[in-house]
N, C-alpha and C positions, 0 to 999 in steps of 0.2 A: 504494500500500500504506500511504501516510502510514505516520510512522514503530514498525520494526517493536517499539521495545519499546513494552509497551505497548497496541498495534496493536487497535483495535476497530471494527468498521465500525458506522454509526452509519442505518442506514435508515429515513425518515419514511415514513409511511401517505400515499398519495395517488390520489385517484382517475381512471382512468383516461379522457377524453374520449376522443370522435367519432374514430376512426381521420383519419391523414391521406395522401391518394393524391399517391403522386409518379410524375411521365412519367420510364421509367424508358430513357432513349435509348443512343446510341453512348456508348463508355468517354470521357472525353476526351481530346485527343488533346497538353495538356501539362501538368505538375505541379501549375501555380500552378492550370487550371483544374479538374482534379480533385479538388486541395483544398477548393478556393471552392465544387466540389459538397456535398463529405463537410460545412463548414460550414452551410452552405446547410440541409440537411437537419437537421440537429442544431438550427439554430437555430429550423425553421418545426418543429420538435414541439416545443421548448420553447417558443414561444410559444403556440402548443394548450395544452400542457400534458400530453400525451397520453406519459405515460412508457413504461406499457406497451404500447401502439400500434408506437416506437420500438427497441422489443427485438426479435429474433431468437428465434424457438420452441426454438432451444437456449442461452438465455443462463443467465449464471451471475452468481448477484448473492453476494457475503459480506456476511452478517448475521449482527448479535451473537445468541449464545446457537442460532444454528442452524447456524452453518456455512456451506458451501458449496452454497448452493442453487440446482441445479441446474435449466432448464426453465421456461416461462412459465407453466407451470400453477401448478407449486409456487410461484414467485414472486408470482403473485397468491394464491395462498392465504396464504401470509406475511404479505403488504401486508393481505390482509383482516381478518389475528386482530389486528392494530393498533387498535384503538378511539381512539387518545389522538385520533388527525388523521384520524378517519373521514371527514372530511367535507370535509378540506383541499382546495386547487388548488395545484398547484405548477407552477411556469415556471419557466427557467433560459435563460440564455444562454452559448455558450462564448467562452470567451480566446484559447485556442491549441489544438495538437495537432500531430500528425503525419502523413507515408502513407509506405503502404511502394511501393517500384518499378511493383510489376505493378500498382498504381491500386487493388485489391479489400482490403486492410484501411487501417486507420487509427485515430489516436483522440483524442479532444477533450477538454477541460476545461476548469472555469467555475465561474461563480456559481449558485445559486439562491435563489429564495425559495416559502416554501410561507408560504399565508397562508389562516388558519384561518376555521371559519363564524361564533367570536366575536370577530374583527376583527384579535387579535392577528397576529402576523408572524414565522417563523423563518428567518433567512436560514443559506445552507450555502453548500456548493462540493461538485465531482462532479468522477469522472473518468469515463469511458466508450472501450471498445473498439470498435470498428463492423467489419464485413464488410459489403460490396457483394454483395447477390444479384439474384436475378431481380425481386424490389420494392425492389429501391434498397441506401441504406444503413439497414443494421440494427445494434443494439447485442448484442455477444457477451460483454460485461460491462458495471459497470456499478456504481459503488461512491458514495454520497454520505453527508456528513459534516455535522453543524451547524458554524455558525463564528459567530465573536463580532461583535455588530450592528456594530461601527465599521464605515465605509465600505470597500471592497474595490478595488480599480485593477482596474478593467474593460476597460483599456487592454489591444488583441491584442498578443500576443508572437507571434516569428517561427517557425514552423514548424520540427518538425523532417524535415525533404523531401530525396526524392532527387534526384541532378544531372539525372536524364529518366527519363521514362516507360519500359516495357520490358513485352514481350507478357508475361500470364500464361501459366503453363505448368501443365500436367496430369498432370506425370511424377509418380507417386504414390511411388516412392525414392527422388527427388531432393527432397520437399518432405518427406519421414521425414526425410531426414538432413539436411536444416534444422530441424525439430523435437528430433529428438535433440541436436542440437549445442546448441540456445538451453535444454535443461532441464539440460545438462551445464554451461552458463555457470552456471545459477541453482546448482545445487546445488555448484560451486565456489566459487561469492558465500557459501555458506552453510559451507562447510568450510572456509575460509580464512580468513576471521571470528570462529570460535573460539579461530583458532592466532594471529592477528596483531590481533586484538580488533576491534572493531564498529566504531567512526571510521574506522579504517584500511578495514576491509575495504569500506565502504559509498563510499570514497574513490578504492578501486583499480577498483572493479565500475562504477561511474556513471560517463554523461555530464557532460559542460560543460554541457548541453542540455538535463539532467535534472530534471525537475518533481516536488516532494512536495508532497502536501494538508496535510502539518502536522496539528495537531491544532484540536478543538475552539475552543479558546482562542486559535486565528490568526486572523486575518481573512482573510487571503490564503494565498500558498504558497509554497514556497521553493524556489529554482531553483540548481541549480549544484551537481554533485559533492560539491565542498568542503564547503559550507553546508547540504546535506544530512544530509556524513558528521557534522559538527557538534549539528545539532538530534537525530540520531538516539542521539548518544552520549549528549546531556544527563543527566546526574546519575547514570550507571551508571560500571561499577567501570571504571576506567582501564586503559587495554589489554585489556580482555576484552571479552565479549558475553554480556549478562544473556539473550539469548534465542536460540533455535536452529532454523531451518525447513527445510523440503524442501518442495519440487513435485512433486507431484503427475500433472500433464499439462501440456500446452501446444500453443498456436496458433501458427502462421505462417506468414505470406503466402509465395505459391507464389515470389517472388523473394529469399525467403530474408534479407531484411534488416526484418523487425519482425515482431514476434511478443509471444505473453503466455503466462505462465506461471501457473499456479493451486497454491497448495498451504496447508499450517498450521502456525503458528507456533506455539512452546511456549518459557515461562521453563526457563531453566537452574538455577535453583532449584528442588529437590523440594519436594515439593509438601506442603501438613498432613498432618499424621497421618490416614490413611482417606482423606482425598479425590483424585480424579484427578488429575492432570495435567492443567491446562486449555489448549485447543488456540485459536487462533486464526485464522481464513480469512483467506488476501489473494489478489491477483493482483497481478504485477509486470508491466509493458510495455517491451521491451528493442528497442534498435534497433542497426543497423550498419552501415556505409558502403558492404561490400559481401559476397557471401558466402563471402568469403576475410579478411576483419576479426572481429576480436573482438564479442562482443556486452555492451554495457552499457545496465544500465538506462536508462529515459528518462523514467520516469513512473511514479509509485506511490502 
């Protein structure tokens, strides 16, 4: 969600290449190699470059001034009314990421660079959601940011993984009320925050574990509960929260420990005289040890 005040997603234009085919086999049968799959995958589109190739026909990208945009139809119509990088190539490679138990969600983030048809160069960073379907893994969100050319620590960091594997399951009320429960975390993150202010509340809700994209102006990202709740508070009103969100909807994995949240953010200041209230899209990715533990963020 990089941080929420503030909070703008930042989507370059880029064009889609040649689809890329993956042998789509047995689940694997442990952690380390189901991750090094969900890698694997993310990294051979990002060296294609094939973004929209990569997504899911239900993914959901947040883009400035549109919102929550829902569907790979819309999302390529989006990326199309972009002229600035009509003509760009963008590649990326991921740093780290996550899975959840049952092997079928996860999610990765990284660097990118999109490099334009007059030579120049904008380098970013990405977060992405992925689901495991019957063509592999696919992206169900899917957020990138520019960041400032200094060089970036390209160096992987360690997963956030569960202690083993564990069968996906199909029980369609058992995985609602894993979904219910991870939109009642978000929306507790967001009412609790108000009453105990934003450092605090972004302090008590997050991982150790926890990855933010930062803004624009980082080259890299920032990890850690703490140092999160910190960068998010920067130069707002002390013990409060200059902004307010709710979710919307939410994913997660049929074993109930990672999921992502969808919704929009609004300043707590009213707004000029006549004009709306301006809304912001994010998505949150929340993880937990097990489906009897609290959910905190892990990725935004």
């Amino acid at each position: 969600m990089g941080p929420r005040l503030g909070f703008r997603a930042v989507l370059l234009r880029c064009l889609p290449v040649a689809g890329l085919a993956f042998l789509v086999g047995a689940q694997p049968r442990t952690v380390d190699a189901a991750f090094s799959a969900l890698l694997t995958a993310d990294r051979a589109f990002g060296r294609a470059g094939d973004l929209t190739g990569a997504m899911a026909a239900d993914v959901t990208v947040p883009m400035a001034g549109l919102g929550l945009v829902d569907g790979i139809a819309a999302v390529r119509e989006a990326l199309a009314r972009d002229t600035l990088d009509g003509r760009a190539h963008l590649i990326w490679q991921p740093t780290g990421g996550g899975l959840s138990a049952d092997g079928q969600h996860g999610f990765t983030y990284g660097f990118t660079m999109l490099a334009r048809a007059d030579g120049t160069q904008v380098p970013g960073k990405y977060l992405a959601y992925w689901v495991r379907d019957a063509r592999g893994w696919r992206m169900r969100a899917y957020r990138r940011i520019r960041r400032t050319g200094a060089p970036a620590d390209s160096a992987r960091r360690p997963g956030v993984l569960p202690g083993a594997l564990v069968p996906p399951v199909s029980d369609v009320a058992a995985i609602e009320r894993h979904r219910a429960s991870l939109l009642f975390a978000e929306r507790a993150f967001a009412r609790e925050s108000q009453e105990i202010g934003l450092q605090a509340g972004f302090a008590r809700f997050g991982s150790p574990q926890a990855m933010n994209l930062g803004g624009p102006a980082t080259p890299g990202f920032t990890f850690g509960n703490i140092a999160i709740a910190a960068l998010v508070s920067a130069g707002g009103p002390p013990g409060k929260s200059a902004v307010d969100w709710w979710p919307e909807r939410a994913l997660v994995a049929s074993s109930g420990d990672l999921g992502v949240t969808f919704g929009y953010i609004t300043p707590n200041d009213p707004p000029a005289a006549g004009q709306p209230r301006p809304r912001f899209p994010f998505f949150t990715v929340w993880h937990r040890a097990s489906p009897d533990a609290p959910w905190r963020y892990v990725a935004e």
